[in-house]
C-alpha atoms as a printed R data frame, in Angstrom:
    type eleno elety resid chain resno       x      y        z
1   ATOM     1    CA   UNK     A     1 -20.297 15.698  -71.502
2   ATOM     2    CA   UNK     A     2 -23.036 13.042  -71.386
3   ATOM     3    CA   UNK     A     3 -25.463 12.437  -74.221
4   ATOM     4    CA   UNK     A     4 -28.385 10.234  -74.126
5   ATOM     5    CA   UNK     A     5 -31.198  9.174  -76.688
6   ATOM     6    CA   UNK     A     6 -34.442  8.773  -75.187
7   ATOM     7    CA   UNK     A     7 -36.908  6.338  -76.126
8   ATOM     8    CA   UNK     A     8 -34.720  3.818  -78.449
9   ATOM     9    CA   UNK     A     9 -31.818  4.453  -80.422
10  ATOM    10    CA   UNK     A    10 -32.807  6.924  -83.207
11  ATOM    11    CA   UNK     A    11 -31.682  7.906  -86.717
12  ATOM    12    CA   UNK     A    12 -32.083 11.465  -85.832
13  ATOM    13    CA   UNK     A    13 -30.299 10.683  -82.341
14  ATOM    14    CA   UNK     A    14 -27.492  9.022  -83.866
15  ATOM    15    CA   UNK     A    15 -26.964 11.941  -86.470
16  ATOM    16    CA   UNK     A    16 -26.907 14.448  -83.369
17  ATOM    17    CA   UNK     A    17 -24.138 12.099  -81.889
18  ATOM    18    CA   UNK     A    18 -22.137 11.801  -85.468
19  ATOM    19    CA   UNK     A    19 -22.406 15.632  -85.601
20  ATOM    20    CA   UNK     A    20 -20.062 16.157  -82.858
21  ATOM    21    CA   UNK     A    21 -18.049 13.257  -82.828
22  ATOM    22    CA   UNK     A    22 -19.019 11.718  -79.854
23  ATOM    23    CA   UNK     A    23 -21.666  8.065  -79.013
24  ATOM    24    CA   UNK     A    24 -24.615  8.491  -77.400
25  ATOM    25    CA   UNK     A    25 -23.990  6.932  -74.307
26  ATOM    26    CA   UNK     A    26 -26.101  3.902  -72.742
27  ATOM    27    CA   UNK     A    27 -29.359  3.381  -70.840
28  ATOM    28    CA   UNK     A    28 -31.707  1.144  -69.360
29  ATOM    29    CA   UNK     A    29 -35.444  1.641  -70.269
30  ATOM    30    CA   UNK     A    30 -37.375 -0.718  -68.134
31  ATOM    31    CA   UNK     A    31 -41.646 -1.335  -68.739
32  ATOM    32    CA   UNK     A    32 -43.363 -2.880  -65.914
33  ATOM    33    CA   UNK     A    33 -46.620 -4.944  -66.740
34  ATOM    34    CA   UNK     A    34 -48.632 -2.530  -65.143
35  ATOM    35    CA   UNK     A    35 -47.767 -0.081  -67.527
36  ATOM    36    CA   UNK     A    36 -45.316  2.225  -65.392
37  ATOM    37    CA   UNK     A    37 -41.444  1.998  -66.261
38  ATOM    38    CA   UNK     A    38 -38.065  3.323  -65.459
39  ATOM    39    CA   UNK     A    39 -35.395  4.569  -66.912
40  ATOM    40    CA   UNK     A    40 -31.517  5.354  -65.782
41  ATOM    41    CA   UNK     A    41 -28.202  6.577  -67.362
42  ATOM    42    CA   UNK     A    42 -25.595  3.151  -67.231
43  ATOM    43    CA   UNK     A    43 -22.825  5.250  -67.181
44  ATOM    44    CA   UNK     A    44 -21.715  7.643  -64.257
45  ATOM    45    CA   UNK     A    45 -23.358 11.201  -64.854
46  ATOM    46    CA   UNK     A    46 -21.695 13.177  -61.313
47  ATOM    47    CA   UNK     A    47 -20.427 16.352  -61.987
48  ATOM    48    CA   UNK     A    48 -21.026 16.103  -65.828
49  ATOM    49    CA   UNK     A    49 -22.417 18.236  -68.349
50  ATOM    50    CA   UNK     A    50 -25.406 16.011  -69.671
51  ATOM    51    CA   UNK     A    51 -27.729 16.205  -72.640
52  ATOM    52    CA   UNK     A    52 -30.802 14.089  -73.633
53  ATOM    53    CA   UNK     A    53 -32.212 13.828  -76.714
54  ATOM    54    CA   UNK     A    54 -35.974 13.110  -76.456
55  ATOM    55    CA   UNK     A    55 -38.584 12.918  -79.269
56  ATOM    56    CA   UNK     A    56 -41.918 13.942  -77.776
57  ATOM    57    CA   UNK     A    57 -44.251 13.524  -80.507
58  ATOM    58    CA   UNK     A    58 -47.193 11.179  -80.226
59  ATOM    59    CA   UNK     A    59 -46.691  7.581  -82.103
60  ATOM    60    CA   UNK     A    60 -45.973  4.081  -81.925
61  ATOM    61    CA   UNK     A    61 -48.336  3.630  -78.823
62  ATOM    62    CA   UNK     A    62 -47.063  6.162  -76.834
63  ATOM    63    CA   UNK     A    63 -48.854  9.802  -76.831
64  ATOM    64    CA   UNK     A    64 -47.057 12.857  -76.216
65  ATOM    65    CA   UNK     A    65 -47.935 12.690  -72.762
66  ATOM    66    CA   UNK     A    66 -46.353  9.374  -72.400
67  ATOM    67    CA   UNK     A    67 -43.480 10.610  -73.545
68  ATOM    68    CA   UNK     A    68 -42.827 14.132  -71.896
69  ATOM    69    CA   UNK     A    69 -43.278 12.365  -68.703
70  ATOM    70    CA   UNK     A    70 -40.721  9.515  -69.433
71  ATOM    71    CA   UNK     A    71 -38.382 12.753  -69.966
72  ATOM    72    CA   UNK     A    72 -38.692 14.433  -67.260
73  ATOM    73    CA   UNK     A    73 -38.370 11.147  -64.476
74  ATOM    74    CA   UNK     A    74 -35.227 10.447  -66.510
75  ATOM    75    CA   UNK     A    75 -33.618 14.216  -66.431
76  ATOM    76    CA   UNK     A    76 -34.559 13.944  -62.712
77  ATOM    77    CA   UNK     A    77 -32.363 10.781  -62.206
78  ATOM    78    CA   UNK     A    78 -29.808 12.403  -63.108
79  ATOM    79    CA   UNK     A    79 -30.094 15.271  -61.177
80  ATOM    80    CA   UNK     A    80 -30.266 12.876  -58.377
81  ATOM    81    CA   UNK     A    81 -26.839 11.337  -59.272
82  ATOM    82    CA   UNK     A    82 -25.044 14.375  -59.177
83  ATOM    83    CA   UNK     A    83 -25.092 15.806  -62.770
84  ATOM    84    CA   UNK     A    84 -23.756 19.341  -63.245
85  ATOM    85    CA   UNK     A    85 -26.238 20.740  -65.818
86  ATOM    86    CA   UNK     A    86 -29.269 18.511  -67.359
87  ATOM    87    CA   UNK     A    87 -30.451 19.619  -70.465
88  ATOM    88    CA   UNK     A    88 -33.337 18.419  -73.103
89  ATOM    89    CA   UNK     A    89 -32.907 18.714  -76.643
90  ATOM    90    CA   UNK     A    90 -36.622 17.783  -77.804
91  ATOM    91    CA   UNK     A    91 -36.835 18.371  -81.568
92  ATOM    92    CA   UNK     A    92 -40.835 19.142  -81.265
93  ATOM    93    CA   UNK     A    93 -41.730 20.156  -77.826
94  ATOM    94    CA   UNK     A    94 -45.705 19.534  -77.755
95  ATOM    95    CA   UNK     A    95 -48.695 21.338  -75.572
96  ATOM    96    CA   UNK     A    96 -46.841 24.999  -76.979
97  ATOM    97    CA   UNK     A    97 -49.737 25.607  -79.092
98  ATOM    98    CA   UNK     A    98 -51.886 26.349  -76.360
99  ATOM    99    CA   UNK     A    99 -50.277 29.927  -75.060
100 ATOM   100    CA   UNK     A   100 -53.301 31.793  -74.351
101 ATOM   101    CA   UNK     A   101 -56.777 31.544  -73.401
102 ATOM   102    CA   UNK     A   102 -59.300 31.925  -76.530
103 ATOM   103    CA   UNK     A   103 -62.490 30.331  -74.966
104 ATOM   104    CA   UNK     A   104 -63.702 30.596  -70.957
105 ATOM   105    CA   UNK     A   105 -62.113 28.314  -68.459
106 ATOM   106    CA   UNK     A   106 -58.874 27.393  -71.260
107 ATOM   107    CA   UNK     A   107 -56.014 25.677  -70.049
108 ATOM   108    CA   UNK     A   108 -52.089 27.421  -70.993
109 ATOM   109    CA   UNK     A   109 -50.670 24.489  -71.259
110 ATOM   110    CA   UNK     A   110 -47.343 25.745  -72.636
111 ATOM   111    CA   UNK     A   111 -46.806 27.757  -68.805
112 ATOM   112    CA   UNK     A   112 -47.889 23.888  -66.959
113 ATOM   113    CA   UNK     A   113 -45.102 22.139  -69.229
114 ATOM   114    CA   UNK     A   114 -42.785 24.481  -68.747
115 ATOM   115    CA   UNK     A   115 -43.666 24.148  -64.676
116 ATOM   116    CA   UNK     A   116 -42.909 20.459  -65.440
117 ATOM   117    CA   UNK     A   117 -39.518 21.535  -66.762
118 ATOM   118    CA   UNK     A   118 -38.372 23.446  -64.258
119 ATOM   119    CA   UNK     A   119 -39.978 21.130  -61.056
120 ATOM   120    CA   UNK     A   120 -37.264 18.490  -61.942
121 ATOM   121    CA   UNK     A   121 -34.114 21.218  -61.837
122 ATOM   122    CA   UNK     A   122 -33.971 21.311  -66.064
123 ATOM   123    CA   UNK     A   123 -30.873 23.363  -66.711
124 ATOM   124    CA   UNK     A   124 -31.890 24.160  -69.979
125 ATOM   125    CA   UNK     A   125 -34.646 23.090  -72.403
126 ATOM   126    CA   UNK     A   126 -33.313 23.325  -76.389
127 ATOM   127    CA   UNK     A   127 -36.219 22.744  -79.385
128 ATOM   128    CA   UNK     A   128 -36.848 23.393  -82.740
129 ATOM   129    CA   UNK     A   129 -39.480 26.077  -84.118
130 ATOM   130    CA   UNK     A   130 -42.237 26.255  -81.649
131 ATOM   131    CA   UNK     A   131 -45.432 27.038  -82.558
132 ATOM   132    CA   UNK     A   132 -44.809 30.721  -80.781
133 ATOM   133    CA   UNK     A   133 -41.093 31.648  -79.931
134 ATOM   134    CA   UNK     A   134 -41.915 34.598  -77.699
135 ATOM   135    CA   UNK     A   135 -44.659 32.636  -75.491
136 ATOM   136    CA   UNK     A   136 -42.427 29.790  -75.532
137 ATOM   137    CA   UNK     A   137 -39.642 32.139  -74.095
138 ATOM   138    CA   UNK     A   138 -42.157 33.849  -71.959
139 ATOM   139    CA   UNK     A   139 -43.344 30.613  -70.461
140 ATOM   140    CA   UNK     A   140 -40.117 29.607  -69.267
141 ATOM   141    CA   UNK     A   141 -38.107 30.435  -65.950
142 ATOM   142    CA   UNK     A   142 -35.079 28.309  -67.097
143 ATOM   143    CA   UNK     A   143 -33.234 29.219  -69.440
144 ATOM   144    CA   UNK     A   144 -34.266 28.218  -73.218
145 ATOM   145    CA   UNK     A   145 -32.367 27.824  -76.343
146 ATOM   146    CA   UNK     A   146 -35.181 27.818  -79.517
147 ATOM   147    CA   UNK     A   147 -33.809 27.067  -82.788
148 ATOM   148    CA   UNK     A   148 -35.135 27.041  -86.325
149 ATOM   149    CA   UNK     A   149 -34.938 25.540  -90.140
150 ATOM   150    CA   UNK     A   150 -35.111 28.798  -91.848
151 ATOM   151    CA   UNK     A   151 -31.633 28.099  -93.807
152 ATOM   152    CA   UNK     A   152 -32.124 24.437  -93.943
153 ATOM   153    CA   UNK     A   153 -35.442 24.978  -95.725
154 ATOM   154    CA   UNK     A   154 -33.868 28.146  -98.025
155 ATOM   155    CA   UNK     A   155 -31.294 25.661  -98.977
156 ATOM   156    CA   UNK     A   156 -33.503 23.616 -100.572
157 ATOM   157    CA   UNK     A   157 -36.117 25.995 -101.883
158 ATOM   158    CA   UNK     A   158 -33.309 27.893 -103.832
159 ATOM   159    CA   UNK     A   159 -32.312 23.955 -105.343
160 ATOM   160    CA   UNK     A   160 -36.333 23.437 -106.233
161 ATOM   161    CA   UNK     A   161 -36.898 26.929 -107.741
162 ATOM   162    CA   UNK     A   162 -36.840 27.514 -111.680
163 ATOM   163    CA   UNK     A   163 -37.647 30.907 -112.177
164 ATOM   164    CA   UNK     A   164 -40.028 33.309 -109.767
165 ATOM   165    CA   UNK     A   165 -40.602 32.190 -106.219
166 ATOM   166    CA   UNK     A   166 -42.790 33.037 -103.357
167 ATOM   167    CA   UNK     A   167 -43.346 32.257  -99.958
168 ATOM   168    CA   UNK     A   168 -46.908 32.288  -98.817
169 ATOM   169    CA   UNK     A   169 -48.122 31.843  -95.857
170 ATOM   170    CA   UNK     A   170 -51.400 29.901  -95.125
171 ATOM   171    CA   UNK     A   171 -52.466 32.755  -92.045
172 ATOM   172    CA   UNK     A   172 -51.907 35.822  -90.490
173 ATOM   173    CA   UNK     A   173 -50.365 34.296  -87.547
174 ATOM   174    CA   UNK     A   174 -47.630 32.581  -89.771
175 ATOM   175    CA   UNK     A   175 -46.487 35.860  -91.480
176 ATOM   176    CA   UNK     A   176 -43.260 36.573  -89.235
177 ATOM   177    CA   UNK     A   177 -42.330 32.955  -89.867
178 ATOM   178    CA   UNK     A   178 -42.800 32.981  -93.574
179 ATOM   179    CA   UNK     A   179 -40.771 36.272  -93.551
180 ATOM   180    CA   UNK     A   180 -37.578 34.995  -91.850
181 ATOM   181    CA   UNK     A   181 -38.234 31.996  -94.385
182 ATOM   182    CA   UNK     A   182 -37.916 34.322  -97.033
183 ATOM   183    CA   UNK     A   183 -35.472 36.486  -95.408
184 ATOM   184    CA   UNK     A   184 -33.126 33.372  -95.388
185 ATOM   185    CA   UNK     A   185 -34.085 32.702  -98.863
186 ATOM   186    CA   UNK     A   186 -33.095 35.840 -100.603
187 ATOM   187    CA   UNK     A   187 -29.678 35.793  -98.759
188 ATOM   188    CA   UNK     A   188 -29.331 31.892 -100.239
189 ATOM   189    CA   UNK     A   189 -30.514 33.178 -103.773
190 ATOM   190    CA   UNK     A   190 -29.248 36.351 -103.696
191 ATOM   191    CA   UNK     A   191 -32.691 37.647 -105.768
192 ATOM   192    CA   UNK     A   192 -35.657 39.401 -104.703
193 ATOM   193    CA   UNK     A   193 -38.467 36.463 -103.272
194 ATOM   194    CA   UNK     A   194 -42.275 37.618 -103.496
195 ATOM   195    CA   UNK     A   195 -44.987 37.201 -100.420
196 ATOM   196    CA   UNK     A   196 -48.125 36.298 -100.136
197 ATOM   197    CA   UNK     A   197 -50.529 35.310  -97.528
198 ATOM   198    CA   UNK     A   198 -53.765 33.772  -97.293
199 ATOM   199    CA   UNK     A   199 -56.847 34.232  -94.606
200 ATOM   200    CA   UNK     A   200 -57.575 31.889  -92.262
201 ATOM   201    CA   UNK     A   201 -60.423 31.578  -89.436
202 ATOM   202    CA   UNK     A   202 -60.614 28.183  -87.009
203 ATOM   203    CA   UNK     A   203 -63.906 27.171  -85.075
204 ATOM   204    CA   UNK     A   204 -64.664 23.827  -84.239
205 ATOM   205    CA   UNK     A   205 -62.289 22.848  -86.661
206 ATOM   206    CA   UNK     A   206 -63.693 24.284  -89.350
207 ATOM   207    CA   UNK     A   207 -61.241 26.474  -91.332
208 ATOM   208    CA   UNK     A   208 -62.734 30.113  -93.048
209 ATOM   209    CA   UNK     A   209 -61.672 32.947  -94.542
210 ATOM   210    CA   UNK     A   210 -60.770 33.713  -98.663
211 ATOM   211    CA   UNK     A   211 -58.978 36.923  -98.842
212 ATOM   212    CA   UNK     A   212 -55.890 36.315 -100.575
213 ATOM   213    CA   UNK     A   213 -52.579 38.872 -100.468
214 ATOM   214    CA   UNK     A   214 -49.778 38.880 -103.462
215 ATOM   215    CA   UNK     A   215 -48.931 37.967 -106.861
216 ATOM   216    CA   UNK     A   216 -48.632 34.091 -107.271
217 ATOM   217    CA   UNK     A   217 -49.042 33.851 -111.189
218 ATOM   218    CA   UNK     A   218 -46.488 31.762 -112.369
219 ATOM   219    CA   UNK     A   219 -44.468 31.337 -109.717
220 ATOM   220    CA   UNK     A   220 -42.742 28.444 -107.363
221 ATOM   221    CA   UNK     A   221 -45.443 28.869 -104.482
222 ATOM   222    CA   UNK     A   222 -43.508 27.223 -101.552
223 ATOM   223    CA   UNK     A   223 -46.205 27.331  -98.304
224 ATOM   224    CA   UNK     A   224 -44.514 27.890  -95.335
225 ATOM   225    CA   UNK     A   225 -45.840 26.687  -91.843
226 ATOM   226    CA   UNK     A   226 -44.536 25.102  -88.424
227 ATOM   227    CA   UNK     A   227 -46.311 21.764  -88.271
228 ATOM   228    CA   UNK     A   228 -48.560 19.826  -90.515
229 ATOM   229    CA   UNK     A   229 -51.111 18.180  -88.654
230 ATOM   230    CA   UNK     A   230 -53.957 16.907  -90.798
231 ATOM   231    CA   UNK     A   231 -52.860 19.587  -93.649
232 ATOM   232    CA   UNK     A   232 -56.241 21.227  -94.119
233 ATOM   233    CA   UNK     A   233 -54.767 24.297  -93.816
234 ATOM   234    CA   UNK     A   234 -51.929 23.797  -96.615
235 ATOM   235    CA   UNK     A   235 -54.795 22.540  -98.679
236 ATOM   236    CA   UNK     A   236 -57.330 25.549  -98.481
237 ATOM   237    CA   UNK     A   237 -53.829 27.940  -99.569
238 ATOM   238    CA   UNK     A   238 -52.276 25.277 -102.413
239 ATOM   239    CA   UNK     A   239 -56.156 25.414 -103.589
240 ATOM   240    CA   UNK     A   240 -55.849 29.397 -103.996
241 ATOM   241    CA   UNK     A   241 -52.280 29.392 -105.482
242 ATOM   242    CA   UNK     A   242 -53.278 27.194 -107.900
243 ATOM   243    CA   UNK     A   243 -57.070 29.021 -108.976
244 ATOM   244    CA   UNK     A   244 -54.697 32.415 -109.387
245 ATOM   245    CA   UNK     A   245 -51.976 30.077 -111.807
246 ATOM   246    CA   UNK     A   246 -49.106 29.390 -109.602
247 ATOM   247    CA   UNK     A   247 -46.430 27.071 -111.604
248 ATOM   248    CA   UNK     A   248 -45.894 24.802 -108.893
249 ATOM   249    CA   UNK     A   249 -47.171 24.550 -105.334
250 ATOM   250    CA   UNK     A   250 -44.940 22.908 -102.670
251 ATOM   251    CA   UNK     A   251 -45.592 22.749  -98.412
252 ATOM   252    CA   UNK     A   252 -42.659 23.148  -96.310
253 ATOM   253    CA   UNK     A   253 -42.928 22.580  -92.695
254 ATOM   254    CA   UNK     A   254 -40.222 21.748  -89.952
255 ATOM   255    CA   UNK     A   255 -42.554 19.320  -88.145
256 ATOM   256    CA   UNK     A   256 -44.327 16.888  -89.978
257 ATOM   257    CA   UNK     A   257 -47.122 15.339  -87.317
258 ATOM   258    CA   UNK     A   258 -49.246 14.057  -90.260
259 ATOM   259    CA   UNK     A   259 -52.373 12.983  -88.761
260 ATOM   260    CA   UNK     A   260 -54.304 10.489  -90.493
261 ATOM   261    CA   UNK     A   261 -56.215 12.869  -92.416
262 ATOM   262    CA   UNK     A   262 -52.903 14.286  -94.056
263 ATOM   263    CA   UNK     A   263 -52.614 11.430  -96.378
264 ATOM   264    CA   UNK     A   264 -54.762 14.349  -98.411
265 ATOM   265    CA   UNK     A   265 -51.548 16.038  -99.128
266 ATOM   266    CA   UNK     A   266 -50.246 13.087 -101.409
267 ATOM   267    CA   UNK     A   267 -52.947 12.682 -103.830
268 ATOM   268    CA   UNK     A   268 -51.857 13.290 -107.110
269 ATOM   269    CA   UNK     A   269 -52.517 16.911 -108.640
270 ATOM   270    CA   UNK     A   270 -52.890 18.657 -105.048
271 ATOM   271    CA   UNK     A   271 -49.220 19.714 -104.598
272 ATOM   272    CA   UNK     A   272 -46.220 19.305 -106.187
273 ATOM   273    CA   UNK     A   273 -43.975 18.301 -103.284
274 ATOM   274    CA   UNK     A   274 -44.142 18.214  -99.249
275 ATOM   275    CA   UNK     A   275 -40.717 18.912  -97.615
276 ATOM   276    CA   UNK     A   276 -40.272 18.582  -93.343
277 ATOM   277    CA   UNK     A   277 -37.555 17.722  -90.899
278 ATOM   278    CA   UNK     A   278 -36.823 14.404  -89.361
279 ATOM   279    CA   UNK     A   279 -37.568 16.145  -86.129
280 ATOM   280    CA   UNK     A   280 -40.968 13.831  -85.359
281 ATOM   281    CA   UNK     A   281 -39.638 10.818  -87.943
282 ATOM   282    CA   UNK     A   282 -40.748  8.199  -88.613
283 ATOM   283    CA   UNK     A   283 -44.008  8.990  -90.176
284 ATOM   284    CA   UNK     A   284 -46.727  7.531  -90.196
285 ATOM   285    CA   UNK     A   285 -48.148  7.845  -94.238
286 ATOM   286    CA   UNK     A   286 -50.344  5.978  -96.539
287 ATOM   287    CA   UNK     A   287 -48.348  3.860  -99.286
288 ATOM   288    CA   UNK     A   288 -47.202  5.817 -101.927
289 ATOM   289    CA   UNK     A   289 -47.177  8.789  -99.907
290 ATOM   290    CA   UNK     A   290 -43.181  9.235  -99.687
291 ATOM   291    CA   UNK     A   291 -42.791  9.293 -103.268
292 ATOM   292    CA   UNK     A   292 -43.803 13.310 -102.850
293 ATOM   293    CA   UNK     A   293 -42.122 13.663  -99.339
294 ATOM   294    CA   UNK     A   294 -38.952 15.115  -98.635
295 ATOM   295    CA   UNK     A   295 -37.316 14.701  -95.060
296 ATOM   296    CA   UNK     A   296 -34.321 17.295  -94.357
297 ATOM   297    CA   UNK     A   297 -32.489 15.901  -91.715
298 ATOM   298    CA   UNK     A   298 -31.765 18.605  -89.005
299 ATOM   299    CA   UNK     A   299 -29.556 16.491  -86.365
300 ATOM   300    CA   UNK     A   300 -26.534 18.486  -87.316
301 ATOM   301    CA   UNK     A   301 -27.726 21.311  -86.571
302 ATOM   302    CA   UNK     A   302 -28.901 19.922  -82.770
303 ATOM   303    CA   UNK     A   303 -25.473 18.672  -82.705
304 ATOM   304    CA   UNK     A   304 -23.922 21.748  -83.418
305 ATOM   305    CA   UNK     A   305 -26.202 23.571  -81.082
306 ATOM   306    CA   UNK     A   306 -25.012 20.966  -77.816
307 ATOM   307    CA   UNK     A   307 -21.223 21.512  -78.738
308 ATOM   308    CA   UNK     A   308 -21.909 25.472  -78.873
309 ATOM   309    CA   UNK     A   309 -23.808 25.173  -75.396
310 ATOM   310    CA   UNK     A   310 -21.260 23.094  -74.392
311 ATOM   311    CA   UNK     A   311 -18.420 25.182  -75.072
312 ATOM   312    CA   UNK     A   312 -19.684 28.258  -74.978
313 ATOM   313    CA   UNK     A   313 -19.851 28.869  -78.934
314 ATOM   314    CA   UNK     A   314 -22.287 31.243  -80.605
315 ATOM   315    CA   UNK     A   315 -25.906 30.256  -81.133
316 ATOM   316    CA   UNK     A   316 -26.828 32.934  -83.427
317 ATOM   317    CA   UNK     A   317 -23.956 32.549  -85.704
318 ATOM   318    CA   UNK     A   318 -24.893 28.862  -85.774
319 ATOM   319    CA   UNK     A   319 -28.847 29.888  -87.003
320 ATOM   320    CA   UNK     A   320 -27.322 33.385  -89.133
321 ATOM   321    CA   UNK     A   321 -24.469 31.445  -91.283
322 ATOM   322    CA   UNK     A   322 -24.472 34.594  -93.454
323 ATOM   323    CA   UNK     A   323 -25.502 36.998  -90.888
């Protein structure tokens, strides 16, 4: 087996690596003044079984773009030298958002990626909570391998919690997430966990919509979502726990993109505590900001996920510990 880290040495890629016991092994990433580069694997990848660890997310002068594209030459190279399998292990895979067409003339931009994927002979393409599992799995031709925080999170929610808890989620089209959330915690707690949910309308950016579902008085609110972006929409449903007397009011996401606007989140009184992955670390925040953020880190369980593919072991017994 081959493992690389994409895009500079990493403290998620290195925990992948110290997961399973193994280095990352070396390459050359080469930038050309005109702004096109290169990159190849320095150690012999014929006939091997290779993985590359790639994060995707927009930052440090690179866009997403940028960076799915600087995957996908490298995962052809070593097709062309004779590796076995090629797979990418991309913590946040971006453009999945965009499934389906909601306005005239809309791109699906999670299909063209996944074209992208499978034009350069991608064995296998392994990420973490996508914005839509079943479009994601719909979208692809190649096989896929989609796994999720749902236990990591529960782990710590079950740590935070002091009395009643309830997972909320801030729209309609979060509820099956927030439910396996809560599924995972009430297996970790072993007690009954309330739901709630909270309305939510997008158009031109503008977020509508007040109807609120469950019983939040006095309870641990924890408000469960994919991504945070600019956190608008964590803001709108911490704003309604905390009008209906939630205890405390913490967001929990496993990707953390925190635009500029986000820096919202950490001003004092608005929640109690933001937890995300490393999976798109490190952030970029406002000083002051990480004294209310919590970063889970989640390379073991990419780690364990390559040595399962790897050998053969059991994905679902890897995301259902208690199942």
């Amino acid at each position: 087996m081959r493992l690389f880290a994409l895009g500079g040495q990493s403290a998620l890629a290195d925990a992948v690596a110290a997961s399973i016991g193994i280095e990352l092994d070396p390459l050359e990433e080469r930038e050309f003044p005109d702004g096109e580069h290169k990159s190849r694997p320095l150690v012999s990848v014929r006939k091997q079984d290779v993985y590359v660890v790639a994060g995707l997310h927009g930052r440090g002068g690179r866009t997403a773009g940028d960076r799915l594209l600087r995957l996908l030459f490298f995962m052809a190279t070593c097709r062309e030298n004779g590796a076995d399998r090629v797979t990418a292990v991309v913590p946040y895979l971006p453009f999945m958002r965009k499934e389906r067409q909601t306005k005239p003339r809309d791109p699906v931009t999670s299909r063209y990626v996944a074209e992208l994927f499978e034009a350069v002979g991608t064995s296998m393409v392994v990420t973490l909570e996508v914005h839509n599992p079943a479009a994601f799995q719909n979208a692809f031709r190649c096989p896929t391998t989609h796994l999720d925080a749902h236990h990591l999170l529960a782990r710590r929610m079950k740590e935070i919690a002091t009395g009643g808890a309830v997972v909320l989620s801030p729209d309609s089209g979060g509820m099956h997430r927030a439910n396996l959330v809560r599924d995972a915690l009430q297996r970790e707690a072993g007690a009954e966990i309330g739901m709630a949910m909270m309305e939510k309308h997008r158009s031109l950016d503008i977020l509508s919509g007040n109807l609120f579902a469950g019983e939040v008085h006095g309870a641990d609110v924890f408000i469960v979502d994919d991504i945070i972006a600019t956190g608008g929409t964590i803001l709108r449903a911490a704003e309604a726990c905390r009008e209906r007397g939630a205890n405390r009011v913490f967001a929990l996401a496993t990707h953390g993109l925190f635009s500029p606007e986000a820096g919202q989140l950490f001003e004092q009184g608005r929640l109690d505590g933001v937890i995300v992955t490393d999976s798109t670390a490190p952030f970029s925040l406002p000083a002051g900001a990480t004294d209310r953020l919590e970063v889970l880190g989640c390379g073991p369980l990419l780690g364990q996920a390559i040595a399962r593919l790897h050998g053969g072991g059991s994905i679902n017994r890897l995301l259902n510990p208690q199942g």
